[in-house]
KEMARPA-434978 format. One record per residue (C-alpha): residue number from 1; x, y, z. Coordinates in steps of 0.2 Angstrom, whole numbers, always signed. Each point is the difference from the previous one (the first is absolute). Layout:
REM residues N
<atom i="NUM" xx="X" yy="Y" zz="Z"/>
...
This chain:
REM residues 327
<atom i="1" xx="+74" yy="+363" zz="+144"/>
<atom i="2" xx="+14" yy="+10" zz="-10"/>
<atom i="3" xx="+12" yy="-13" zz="+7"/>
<atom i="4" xx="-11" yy="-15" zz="-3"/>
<atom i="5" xx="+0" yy="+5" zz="-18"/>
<atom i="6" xx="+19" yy="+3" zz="-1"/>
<atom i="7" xx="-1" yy="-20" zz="+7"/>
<atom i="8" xx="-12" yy="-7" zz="-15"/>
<atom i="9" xx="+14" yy="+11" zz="-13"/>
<atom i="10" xx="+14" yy="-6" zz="+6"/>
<atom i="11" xx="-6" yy="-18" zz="-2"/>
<atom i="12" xx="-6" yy="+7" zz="-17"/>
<atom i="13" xx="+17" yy="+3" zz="-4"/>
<atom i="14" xx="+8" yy="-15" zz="+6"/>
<atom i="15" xx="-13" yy="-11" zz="-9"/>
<atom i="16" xx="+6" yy="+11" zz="-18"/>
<atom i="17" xx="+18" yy="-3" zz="+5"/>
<atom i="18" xx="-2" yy="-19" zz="+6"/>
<atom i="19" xx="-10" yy="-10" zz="-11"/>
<atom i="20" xx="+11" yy="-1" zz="-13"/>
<atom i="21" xx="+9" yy="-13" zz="+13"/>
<atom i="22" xx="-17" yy="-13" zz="+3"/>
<atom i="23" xx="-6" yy="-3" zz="-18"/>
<atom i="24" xx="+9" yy="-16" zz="-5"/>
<atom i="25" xx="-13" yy="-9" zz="+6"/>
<atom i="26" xx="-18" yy="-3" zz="+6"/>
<atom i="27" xx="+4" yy="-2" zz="+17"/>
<atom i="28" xx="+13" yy="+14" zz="+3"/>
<atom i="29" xx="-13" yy="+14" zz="-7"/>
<atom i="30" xx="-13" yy="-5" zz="+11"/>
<atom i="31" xx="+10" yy="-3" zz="+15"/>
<atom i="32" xx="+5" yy="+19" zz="-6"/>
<atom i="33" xx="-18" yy="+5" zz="+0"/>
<atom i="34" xx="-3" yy="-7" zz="+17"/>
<atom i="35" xx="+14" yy="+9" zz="+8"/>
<atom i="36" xx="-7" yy="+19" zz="-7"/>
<atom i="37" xx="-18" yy="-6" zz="+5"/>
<atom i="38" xx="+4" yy="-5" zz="+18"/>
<atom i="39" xx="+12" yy="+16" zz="+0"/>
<atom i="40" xx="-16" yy="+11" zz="-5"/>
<atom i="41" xx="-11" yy="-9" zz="+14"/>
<atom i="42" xx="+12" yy="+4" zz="+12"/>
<atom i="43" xx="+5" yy="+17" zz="-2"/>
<atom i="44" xx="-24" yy="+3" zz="-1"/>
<atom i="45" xx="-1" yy="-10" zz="+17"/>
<atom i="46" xx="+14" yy="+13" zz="+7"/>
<atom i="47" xx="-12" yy="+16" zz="-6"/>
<atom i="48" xx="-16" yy="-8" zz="+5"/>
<atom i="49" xx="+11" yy="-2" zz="+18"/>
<atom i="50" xx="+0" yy="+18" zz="+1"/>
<atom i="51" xx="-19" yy="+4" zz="-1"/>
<atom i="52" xx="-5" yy="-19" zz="+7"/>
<atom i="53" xx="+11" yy="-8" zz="+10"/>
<atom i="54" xx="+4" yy="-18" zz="-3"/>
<atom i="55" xx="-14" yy="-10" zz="-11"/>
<atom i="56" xx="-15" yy="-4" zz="+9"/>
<atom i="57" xx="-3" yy="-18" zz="-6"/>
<atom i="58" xx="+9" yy="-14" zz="-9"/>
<atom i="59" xx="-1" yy="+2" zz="-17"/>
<atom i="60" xx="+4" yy="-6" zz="-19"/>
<atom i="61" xx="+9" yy="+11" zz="-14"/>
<atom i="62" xx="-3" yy="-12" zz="-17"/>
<atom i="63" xx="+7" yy="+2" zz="-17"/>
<atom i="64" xx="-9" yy="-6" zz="-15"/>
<atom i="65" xx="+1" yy="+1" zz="-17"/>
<atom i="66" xx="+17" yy="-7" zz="-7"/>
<atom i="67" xx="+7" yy="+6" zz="+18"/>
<atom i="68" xx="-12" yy="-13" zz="+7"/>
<atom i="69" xx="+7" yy="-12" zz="-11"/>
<atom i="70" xx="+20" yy="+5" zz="+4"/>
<atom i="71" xx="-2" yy="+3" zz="-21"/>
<atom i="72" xx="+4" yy="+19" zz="-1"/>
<atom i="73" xx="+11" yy="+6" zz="-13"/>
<atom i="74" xx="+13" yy="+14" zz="+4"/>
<atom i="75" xx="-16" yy="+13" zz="-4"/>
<atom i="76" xx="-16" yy="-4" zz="+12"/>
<atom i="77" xx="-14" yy="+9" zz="+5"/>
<atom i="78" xx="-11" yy="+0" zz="+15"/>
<atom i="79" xx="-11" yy="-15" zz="+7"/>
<atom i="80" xx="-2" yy="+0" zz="+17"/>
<atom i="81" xx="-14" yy="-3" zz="+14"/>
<atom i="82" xx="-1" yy="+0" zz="+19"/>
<atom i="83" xx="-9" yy="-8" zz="+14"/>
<atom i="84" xx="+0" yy="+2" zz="+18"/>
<atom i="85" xx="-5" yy="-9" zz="+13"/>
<atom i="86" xx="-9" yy="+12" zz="+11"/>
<atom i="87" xx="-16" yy="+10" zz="-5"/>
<atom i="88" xx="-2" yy="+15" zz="+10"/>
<atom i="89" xx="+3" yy="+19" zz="-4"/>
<atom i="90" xx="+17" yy="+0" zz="+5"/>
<atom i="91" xx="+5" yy="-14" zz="-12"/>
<atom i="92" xx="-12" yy="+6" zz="-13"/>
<atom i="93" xx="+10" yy="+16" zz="+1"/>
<atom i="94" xx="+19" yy="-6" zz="-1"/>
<atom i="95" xx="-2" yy="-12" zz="-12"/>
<atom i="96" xx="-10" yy="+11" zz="-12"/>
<atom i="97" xx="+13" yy="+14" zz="+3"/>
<atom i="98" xx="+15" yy="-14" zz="+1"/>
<atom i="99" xx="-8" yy="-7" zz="-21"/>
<atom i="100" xx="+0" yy="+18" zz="-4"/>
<atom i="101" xx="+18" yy="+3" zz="+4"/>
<atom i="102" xx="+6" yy="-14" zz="-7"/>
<atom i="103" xx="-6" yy="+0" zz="-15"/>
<atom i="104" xx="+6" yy="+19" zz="-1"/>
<atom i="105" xx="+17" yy="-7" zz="+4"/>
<atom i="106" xx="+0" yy="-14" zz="-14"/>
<atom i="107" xx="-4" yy="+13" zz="-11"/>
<atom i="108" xx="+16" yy="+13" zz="+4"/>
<atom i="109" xx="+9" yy="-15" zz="+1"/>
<atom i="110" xx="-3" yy="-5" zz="-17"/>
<atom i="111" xx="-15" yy="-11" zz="-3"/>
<atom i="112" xx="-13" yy="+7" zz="-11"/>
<atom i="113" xx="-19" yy="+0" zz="+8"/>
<atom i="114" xx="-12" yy="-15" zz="-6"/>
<atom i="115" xx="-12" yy="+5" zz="-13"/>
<atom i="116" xx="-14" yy="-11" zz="+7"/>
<atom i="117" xx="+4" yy="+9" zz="+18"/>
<atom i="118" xx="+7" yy="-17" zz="+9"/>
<atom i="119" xx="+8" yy="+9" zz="+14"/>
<atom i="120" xx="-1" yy="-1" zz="+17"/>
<atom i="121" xx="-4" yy="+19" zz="+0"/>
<atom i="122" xx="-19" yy="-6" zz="-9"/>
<atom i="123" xx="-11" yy="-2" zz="+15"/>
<atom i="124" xx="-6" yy="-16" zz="-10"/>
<atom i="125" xx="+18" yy="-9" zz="+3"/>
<atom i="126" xx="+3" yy="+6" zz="+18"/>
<atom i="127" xx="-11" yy="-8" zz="+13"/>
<atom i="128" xx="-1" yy="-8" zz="+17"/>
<atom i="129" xx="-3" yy="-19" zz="-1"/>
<atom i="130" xx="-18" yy="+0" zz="+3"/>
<atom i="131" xx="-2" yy="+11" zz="-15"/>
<atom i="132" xx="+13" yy="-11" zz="-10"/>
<atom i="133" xx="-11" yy="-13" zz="+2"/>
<atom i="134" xx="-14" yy="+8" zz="-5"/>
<atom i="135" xx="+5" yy="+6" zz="-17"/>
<atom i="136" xx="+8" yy="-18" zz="-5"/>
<atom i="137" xx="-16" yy="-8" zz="+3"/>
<atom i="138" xx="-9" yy="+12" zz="-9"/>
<atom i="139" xx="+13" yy="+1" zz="-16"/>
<atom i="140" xx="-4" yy="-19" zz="+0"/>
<atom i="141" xx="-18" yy="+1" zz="+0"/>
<atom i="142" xx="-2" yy="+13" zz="-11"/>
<atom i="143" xx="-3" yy="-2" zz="-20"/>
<atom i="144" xx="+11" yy="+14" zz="-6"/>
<atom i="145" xx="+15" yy="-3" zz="-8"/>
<atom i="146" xx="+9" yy="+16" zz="+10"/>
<atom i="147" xx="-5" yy="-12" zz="+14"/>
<atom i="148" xx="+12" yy="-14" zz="-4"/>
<atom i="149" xx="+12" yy="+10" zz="-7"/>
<atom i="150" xx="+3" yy="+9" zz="+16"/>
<atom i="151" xx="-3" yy="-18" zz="+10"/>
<atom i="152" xx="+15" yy="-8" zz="-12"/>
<atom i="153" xx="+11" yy="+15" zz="+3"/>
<atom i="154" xx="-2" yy="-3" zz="+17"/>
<atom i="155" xx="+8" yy="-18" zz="-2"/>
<atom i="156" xx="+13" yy="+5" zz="-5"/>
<atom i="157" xx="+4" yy="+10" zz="+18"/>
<atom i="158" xx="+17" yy="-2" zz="+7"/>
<atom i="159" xx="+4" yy="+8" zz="+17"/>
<atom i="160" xx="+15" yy="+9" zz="+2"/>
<atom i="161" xx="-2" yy="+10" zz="+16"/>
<atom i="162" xx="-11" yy="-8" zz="+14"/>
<atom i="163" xx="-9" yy="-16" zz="+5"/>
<atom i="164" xx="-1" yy="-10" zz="-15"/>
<atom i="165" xx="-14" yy="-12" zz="+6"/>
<atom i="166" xx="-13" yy="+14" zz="-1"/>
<atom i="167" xx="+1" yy="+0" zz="-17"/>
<atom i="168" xx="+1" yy="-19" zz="+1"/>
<atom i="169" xx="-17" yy="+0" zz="+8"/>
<atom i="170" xx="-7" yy="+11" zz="-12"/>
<atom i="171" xx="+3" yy="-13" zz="-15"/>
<atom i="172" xx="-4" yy="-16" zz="+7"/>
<atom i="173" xx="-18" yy="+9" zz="+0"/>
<atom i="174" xx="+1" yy="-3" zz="-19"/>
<atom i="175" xx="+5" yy="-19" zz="+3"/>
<atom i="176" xx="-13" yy="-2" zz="+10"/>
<atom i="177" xx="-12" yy="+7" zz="-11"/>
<atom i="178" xx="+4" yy="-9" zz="-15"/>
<atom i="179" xx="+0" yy="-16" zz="+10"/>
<atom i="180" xx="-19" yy="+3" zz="+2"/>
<atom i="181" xx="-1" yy="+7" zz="-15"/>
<atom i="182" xx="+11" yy="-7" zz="-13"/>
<atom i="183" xx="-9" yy="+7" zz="-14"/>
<atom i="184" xx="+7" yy="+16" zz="+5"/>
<atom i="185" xx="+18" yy="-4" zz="-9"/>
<atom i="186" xx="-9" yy="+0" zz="-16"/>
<atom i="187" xx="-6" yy="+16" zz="+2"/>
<atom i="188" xx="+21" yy="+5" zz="+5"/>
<atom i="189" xx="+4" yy="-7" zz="-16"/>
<atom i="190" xx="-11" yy="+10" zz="-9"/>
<atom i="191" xx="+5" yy="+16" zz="+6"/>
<atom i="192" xx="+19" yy="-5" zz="-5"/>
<atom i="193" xx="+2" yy="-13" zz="-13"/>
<atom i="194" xx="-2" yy="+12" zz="-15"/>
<atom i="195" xx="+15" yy="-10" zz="-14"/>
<atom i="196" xx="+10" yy="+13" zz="-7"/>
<atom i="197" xx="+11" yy="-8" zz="-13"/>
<atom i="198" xx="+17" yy="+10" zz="-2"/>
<atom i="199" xx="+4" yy="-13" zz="-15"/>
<atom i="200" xx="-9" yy="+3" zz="-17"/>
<atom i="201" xx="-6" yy="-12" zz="-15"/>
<atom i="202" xx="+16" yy="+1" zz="-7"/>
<atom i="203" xx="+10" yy="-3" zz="+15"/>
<atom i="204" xx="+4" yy="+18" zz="+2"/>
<atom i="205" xx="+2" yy="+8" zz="+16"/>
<atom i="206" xx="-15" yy="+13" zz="+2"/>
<atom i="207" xx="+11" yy="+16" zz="+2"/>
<atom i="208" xx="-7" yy="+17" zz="+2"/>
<atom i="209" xx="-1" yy="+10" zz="-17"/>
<atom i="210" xx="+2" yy="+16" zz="+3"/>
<atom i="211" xx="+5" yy="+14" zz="+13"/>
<atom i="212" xx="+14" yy="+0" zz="+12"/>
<atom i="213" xx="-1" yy="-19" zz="+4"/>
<atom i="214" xx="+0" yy="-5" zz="-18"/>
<atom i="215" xx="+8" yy="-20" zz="-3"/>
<atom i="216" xx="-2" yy="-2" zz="+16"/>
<atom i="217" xx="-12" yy="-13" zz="+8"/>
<atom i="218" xx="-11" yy="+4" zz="+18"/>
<atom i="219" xx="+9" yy="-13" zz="+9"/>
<atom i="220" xx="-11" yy="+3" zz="+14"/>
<atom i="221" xx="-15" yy="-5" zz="-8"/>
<atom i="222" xx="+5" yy="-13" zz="-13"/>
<atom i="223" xx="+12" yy="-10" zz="+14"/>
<atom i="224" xx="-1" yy="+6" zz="+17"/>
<atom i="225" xx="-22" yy="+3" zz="+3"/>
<atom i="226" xx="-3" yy="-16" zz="-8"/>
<atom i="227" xx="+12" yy="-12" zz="+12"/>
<atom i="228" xx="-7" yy="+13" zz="+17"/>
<atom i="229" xx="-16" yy="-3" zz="-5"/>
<atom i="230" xx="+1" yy="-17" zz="-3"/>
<atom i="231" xx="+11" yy="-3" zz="+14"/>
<atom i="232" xx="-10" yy="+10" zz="+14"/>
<atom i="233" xx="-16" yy="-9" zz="-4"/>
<atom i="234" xx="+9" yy="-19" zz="+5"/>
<atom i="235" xx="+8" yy="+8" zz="+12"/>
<atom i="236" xx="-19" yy="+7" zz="+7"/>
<atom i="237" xx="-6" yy="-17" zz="-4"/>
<atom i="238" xx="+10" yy="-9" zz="+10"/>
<atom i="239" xx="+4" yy="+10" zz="+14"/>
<atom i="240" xx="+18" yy="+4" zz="-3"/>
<atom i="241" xx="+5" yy="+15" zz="+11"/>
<atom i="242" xx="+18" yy="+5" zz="-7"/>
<atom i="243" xx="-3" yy="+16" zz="-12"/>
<atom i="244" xx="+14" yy="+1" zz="-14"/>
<atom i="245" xx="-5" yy="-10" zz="-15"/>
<atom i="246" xx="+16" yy="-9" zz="+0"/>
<atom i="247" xx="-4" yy="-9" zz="+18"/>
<atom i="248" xx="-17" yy="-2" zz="-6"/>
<atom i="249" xx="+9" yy="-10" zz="-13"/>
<atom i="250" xx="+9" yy="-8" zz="+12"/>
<atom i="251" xx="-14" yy="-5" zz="+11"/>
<atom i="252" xx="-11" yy="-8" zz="-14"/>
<atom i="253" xx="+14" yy="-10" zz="-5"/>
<atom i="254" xx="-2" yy="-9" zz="+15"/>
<atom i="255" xx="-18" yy="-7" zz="-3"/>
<atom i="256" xx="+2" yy="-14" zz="-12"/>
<atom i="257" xx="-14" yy="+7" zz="-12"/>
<atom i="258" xx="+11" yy="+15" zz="-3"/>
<atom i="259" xx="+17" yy="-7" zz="-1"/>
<atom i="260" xx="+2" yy="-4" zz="-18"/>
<atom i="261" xx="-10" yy="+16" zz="-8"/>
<atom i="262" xx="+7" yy="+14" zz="+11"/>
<atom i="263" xx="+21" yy="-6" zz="-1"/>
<atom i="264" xx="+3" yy="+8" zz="-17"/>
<atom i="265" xx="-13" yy="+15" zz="+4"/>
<atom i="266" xx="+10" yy="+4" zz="+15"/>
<atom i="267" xx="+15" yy="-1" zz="-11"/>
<atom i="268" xx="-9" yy="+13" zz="-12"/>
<atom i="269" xx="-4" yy="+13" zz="+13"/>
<atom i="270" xx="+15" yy="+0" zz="+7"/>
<atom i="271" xx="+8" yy="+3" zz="-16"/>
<atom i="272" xx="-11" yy="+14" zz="-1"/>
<atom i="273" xx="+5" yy="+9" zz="+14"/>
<atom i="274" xx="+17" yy="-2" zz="-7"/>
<atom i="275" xx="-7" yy="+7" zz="-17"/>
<atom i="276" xx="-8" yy="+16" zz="+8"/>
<atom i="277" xx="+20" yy="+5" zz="+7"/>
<atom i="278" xx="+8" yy="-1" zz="-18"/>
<atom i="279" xx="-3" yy="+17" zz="-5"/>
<atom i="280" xx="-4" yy="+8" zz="+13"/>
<atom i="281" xx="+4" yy="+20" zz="+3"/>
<atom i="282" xx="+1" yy="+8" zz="+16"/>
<atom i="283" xx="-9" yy="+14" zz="-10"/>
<atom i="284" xx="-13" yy="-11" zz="-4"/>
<atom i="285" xx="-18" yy="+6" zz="+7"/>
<atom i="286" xx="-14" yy="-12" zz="+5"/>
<atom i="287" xx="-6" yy="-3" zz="-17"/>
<atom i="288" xx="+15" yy="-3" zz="-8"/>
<atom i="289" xx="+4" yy="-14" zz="+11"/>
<atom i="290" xx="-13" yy="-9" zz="-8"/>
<atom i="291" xx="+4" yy="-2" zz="-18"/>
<atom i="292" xx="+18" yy="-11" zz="-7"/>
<atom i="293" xx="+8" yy="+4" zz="-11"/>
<atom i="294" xx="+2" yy="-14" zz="-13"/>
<atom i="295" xx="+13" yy="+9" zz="-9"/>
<atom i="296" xx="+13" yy="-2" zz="+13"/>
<atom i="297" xx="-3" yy="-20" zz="+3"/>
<atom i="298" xx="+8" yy="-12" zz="-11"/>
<atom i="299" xx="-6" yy="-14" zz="-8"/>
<atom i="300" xx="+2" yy="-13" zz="+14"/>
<atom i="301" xx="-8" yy="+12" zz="+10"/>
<atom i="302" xx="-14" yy="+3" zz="-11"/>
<atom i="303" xx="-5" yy="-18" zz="-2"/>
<atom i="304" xx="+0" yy="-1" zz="+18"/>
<atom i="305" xx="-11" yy="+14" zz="+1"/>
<atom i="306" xx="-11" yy="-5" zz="-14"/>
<atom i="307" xx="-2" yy="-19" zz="+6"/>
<atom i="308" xx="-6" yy="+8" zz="+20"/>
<atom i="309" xx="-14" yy="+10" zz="-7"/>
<atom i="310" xx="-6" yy="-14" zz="-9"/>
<atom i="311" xx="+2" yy="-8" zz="+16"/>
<atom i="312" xx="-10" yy="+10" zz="+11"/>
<atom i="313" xx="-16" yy="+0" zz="-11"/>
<atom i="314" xx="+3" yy="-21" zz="+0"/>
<atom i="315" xx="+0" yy="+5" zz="+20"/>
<atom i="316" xx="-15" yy="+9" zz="+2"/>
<atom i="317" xx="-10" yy="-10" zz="-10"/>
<atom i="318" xx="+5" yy="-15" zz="+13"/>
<atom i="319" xx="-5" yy="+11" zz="+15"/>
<atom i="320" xx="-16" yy="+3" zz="-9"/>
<atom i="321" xx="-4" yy="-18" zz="-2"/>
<atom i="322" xx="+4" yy="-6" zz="+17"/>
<atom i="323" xx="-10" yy="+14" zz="+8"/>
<atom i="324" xx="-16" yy="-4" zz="-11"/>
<atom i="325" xx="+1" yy="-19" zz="+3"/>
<atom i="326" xx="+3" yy="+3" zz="+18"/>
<atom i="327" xx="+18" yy="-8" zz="+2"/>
């Protein structure tokens, strides 16, 4: 175990000394992100081969969260699930010890724990299938908003170790509930489409006032939540399977009811993404990724900025009303 640990430092390490080199763009940060996880996963698989053996069943190891979405900045934490094919004790037994490790290992390596507990090392998000299918029937039938929280989390599951088509199965047990009951998006939108303005009266931008983080606005929630919302809920809607919300973009282009609205908003979020990389630290902790700092744009850049959260609440309220006409 000594020697495993030594395995998760040293990618520790490499990750301080290394991702100065993949943050001029979206893309190259994520694919860096992708690298350590895959990394992590495979030196967990080599412990769990000591007390196991080789894994008992097929399975899926999913990232969600902005990891989900390929939208991590160069500070993430953890939000992860896994399903295995097999139910019986000895897959019961080395996958909840193989979520265990594995989340342990993303930790040492460098990504902080998830508040909410969204880790494979919950019982709640590591689960054979026939469990898996279980609890996403009953997020969808329940009336709790923890319910669809977690069932919209879910959605956003990209596997990166694995067989990717268990997960795949999992969601189109949403599409086909919503195809019998289409009501049900309504209650999705309700859960996520609370409009934050980031923009005030006066055409100021809504920057924090005080504390650390002062002059700077919460990108994350003025711009980013707004467009993932927004662009999750079409994407559910119409059964579009890609996860990152520029593909999701992408793929409602393509419907000729979408074309002409989503062009500038895929514009927008893109330069978002390009935004949240200005100022960016490799000191920066989890929160501070969040906030921009207006001080260090410049005018053009500001506009920009200014004209996109404006935008995005034009955006959500055109998600809103094709969702409660039934478009």
């Amino acid at each position: 175990m000594d020697e495993t640990n030594d395995k998760y430092q040293n990618l520790r390490q490499w990750r301080v000394d290394h991702i100065s080199n993949y943050i001029s763009s979206n893309d190259e940060v994520n694919q860096f992100h992708h690298y350590l996880m895959n990394s992590v996963i495979d030196i967990a698989m080599n412990e769990l081969k000591k007390t196991f053996g080789d894994p008992p069943s097929d399975f899926s190891w999913f990232v969600m969260g902005s990891g989900g979405r390929f939208e991590q900045a160069i500070v993430s934490d953890q939000d992860h699930g896994l399903v295995y094919e097999r139910k019986d004790d000895r897959s019961d037994k080395y996958f909840k010890a193989l979520g265990k490790e594995i989340t342990k290992g993303l930790y040492v390596t460098g990504y902080p724990y998830c508040d909410g507990n969204v880790m494979c090392s919950n019982p709640l998000w590591c689960r054979s299938i026939e469990e898996w299918q279980a609890q996403v029937i009953n997020w969808m039938e329940e009336s709790s908003w923890e319910s669809i929280r977690y069932l919209l989390i879910f959605y956003d599951a990209r596997t990166i170790v694995g067989n990717s088509e268990i997960v795949q199965s999992l969601k189109q047990l949403i599409y086909n509930y919503i195809e019998e009951f289409p009501s049900f998006l309504i209650r999705l939108q309700n859960n996520t489409m609370r409009i934050q303005k980031g923009i005030g009266f006066l055409g100021q931008f809504l920057t924090e006032t005080h504390g650390i983080h002062s002059g700077s606005i919460h990108i994350k929630n003025y711009g980013f939540f707004p467009y993932v919302n927004a662009v999750r809920l079409l994407a559910i809607k119409e059964n579009i399977n890609v996860t990152s919300t520029l593909s999701r973009f992408q793929q409602l282009s393509h419907l000729s009811r979408y074309k002409q609205e989503v062009f500038k908003h895929q514009l927008n979020f893109k330069k978002l993404l390009d935004f949240r990389l200005m100022n960016v630290q490799k000191e920066d902790n989890y929160e501070d990724i969040h906030y921009l700092k207006i001080r260090v744009m410049n005018r053009k850049q500001k506009m920009e900025l200014k004209q996109i959260l404006k935008d995005v609440v034009v955006f959500q309220q055109y998600i809103q009303n094709m969702i409660l006409k039934g478009n």
